[in-house]
BAVOPA-53101 format. One line per 2 residues: their letters; for each residue x, y, z of C-alpha. Coordinates in steps of 0.1 Angstrom, whole numbers. Example, Ala and Ser with C-alpha at 12.3 -4.5 7.8 and 13.67 -1.06 7.14 Angstrom:
<sites>
as> 123 -45 78 | 137 -11 71
</sites>
This chain:
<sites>
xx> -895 -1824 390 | -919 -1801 366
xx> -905 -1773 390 | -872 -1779 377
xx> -855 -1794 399 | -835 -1827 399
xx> -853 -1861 415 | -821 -1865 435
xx> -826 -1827 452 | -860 -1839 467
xx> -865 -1856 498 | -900 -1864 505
xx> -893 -1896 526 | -904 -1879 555
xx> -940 -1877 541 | -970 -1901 543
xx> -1011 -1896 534 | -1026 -1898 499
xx> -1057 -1878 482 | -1083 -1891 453
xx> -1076 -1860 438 | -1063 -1824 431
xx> -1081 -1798 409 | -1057 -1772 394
xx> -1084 -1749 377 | -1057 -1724 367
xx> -1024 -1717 361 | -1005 -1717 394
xx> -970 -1720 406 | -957 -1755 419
xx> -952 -1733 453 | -991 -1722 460
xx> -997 -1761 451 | -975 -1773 476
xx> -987 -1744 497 | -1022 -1758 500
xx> -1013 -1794 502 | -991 -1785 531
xx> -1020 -1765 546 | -1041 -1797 542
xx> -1018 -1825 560 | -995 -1805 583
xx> -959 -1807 567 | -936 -1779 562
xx> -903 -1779 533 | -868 -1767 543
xx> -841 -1766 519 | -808 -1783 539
xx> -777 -1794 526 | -790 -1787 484
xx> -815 -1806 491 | -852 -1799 494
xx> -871 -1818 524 | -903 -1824 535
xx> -912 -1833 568 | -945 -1839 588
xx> -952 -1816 621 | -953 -1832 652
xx> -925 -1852 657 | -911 -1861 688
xx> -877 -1836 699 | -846 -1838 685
xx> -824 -1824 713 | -834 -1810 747
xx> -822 -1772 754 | -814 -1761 787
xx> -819 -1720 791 | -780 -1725 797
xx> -773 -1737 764 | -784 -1708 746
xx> -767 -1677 737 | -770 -1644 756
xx> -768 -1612 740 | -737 -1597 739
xx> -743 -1572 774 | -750 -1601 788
xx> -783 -1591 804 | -815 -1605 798
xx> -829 -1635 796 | -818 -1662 773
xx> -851 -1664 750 | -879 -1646 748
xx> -915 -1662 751 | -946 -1643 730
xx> -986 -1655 734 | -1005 -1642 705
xx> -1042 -1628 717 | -1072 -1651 712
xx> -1093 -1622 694 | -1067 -1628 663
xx> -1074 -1666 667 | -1103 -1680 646
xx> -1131 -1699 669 | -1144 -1719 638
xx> -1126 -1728 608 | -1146 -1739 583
xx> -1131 -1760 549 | -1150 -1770 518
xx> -1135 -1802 498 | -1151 -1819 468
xx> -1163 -1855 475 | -1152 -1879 447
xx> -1182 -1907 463 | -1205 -1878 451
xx> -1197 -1865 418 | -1174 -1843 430
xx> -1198 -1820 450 | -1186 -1797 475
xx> -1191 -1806 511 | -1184 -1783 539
xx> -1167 -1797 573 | -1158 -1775 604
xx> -1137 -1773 632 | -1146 -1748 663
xx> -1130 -1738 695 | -1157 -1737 726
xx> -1142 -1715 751 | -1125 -1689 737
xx> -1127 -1651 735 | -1134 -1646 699
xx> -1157 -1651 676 | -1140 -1654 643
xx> -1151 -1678 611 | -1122 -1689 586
xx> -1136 -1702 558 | -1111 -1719 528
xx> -1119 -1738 498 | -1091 -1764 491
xx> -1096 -1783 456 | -1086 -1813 471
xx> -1106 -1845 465 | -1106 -1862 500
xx> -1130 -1885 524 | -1154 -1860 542
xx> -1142 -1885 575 | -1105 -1876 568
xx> -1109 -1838 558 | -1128 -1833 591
xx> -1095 -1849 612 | -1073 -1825 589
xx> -1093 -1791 598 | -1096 -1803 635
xx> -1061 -1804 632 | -1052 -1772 616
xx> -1077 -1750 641 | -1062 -1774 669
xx> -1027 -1762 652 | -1031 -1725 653
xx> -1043 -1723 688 | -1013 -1742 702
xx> -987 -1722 675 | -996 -1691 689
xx> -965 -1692 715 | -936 -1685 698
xx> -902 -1684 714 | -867 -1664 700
xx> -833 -1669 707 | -801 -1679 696
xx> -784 -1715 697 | -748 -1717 693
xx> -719 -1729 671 | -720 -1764 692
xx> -761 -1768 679 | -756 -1770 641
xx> -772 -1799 637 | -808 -1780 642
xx> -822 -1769 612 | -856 -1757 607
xx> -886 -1778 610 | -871 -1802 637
xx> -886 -1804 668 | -871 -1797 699
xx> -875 -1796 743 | -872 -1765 761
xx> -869 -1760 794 | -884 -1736 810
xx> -897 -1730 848 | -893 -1767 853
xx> -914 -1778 827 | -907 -1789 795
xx> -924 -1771 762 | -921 -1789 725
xx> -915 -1766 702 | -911 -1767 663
xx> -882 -1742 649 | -893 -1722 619
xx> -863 -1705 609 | -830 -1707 620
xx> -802 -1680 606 | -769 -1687 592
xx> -744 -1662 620 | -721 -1671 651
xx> -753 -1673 669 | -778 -1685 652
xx> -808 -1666 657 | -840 -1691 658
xx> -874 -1684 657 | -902 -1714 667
xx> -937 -1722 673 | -951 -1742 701
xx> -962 -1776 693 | -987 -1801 704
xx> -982 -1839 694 | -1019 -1850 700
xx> -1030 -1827 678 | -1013 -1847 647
xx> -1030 -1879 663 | -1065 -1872 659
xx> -1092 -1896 650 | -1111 -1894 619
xx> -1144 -1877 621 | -1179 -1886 617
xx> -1190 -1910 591 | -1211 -1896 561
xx> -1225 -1921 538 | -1228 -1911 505
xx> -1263 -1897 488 | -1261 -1898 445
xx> -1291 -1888 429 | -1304 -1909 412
xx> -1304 -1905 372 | -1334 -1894 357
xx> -1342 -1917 328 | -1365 -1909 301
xx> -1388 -1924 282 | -1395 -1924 245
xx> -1421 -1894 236 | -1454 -1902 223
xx> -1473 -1878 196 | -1506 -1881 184
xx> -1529 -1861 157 | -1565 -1848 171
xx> -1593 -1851 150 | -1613 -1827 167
xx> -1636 -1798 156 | -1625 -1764 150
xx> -1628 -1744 181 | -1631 -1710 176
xx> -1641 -1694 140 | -1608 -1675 135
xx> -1588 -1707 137 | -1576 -1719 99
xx> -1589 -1754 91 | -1556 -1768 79
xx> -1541 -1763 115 | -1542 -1794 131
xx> -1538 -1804 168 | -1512 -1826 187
xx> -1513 -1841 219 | -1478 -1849 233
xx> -1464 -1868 268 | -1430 -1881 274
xx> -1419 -1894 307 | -1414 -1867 326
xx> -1441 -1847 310 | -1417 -1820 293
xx> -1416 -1823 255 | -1407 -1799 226
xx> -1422 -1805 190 | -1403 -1797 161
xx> -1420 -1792 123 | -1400 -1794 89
xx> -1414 -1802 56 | -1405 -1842 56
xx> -1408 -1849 94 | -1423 -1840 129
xx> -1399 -1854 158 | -1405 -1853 194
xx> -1380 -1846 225 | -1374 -1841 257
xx> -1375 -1798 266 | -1390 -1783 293
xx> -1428 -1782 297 | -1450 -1761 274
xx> -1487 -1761 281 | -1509 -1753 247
xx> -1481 -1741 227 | -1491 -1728 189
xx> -1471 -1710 159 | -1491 -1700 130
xx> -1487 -1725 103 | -1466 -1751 124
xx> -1494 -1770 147 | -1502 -1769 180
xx> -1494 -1792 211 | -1514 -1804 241
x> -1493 -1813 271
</sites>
């Protein structure tokens, strides 16, 4: 709604999952927000029909295609889609998010996701200002390596008049060499036949469990304690030291206190150490 648009021209009922938090430390469009909240729990937006819905990855097919089913080019020739496998050196092998923890005053805490056996040896690293569970943010990154890996088959082809009912970010079954493939359509054009581009999808990967428990560590507050000041009445120590100066011994739980003259009080508080500190004509303190 602060985007401008309507409440009735926003379908988020196909949406579920919660966050503590959000930190928007500049001025940002609604889009990047929605960017990195989609990033974080796996949905995707598609505008249908006016409307603009949200839907989370991984479910089950909406309609089984048969190779058949789908439209040839217009020679004739060919085949019906055509299948591309992305190299694993463009894949990252760990992907590595930081998330502040709202159980620890909102400290940064890192979580990772890696890939074992795998020809590559690149690090992702992203910072998402999203307040989260450091046990739910590790089940969202395993799920977003996991996600990358299995998206890096893409299929293209063309679905007829007969399919309009697909639209983009449904799900669907395609056979292919006997075996059936989920895939998730990305894009679908508006033509005769409608061109259609998808990733390949993985349902287990959006039914992870949660990672690792990490209990939470506060530090705990320093207090401190009232400073005590006292007056030495001790000889003069060396001969070019004035007689009027005096000498102050000072402590204060911890031992780091600052001493402060004026001509109707001395007050004492907490600063950090100073060790036989002196100005001419303002005392001296003893730490």
């Amino acid at each position: 709604m602060r985007a401008g648009l309507e409440e009735n021209r926003i379908d988020v009922s196909g949406l579920w999952g919660a966050v503590e938090g959000y930190v928007i430390a500049a001025l940002e469009s609604p889009r990047a927000t929605l960017t990195t909240l989609a990033r974080h729990f796996g949905f995707d937006a598609v505008e249908t029909e006016g409307v603009i819905a949200f839907r989370m990855r991984g479910g089950p097919p909406a309609m089984l295609l048969e190779p058949g089913e789908l439209v040839r080019s217009a020679e004739g020739s060919g085949d019906a889609f055509e299948l591309t496998r992305a190299q694993e050196t463009e894949l990252p092998q760990i992907l590595k998010w930081s998330v502040p923890r709202a159980d620890e005053d909102y400290d940064a805490i890192m979580v990772e996701a890696r890939r074992i056996t795998v020809d590559t040896a690149r690090i992702q690293a992203e910072v998402l200002p999203i307040v989260v569970s450091p046990e739910e943010a590790e089940r969202r990154c395993r799920r977003a390596l996991l996600e990358v890996w299995t998206a890096r088959e893409t299929a293209a082809f063309s679905l007829p008049p007969s399919k309009l009912a697909l639209d983009a970010t449904d799900a669907i079954a395609l056979s292919h060499d006997g075996r059936l493939t989920d895939y998730r359509l990305t894009s679908v054009g508006d033509a005769f036949a409608r061109p259609v581009e998808a990733v390949r999808q993985d349902r287990d990967v959006y039914d992870l469990p949660p990672g690792a428990a990490r209990p939470a560590r506060l530090q705990r507050p320093t207090v401190f304690g009232a400073g005590t000041l006292v007056f030495l009445d001790l000889p003069q120590l060396v001969d070019g030291q004035s007689s009027h100066r005096p000498l102050v011994a000072a402590t204060a739980t911890p031992k780091a206190v600052a001493l402060y003259r004026s001509r109707l009080f001395i007050r004492v508080s907490r600063a950090r150490p100073m060790v036989g500190w002196s100005c001419p004509g303002h005392g001296r303190i003893a730490t």
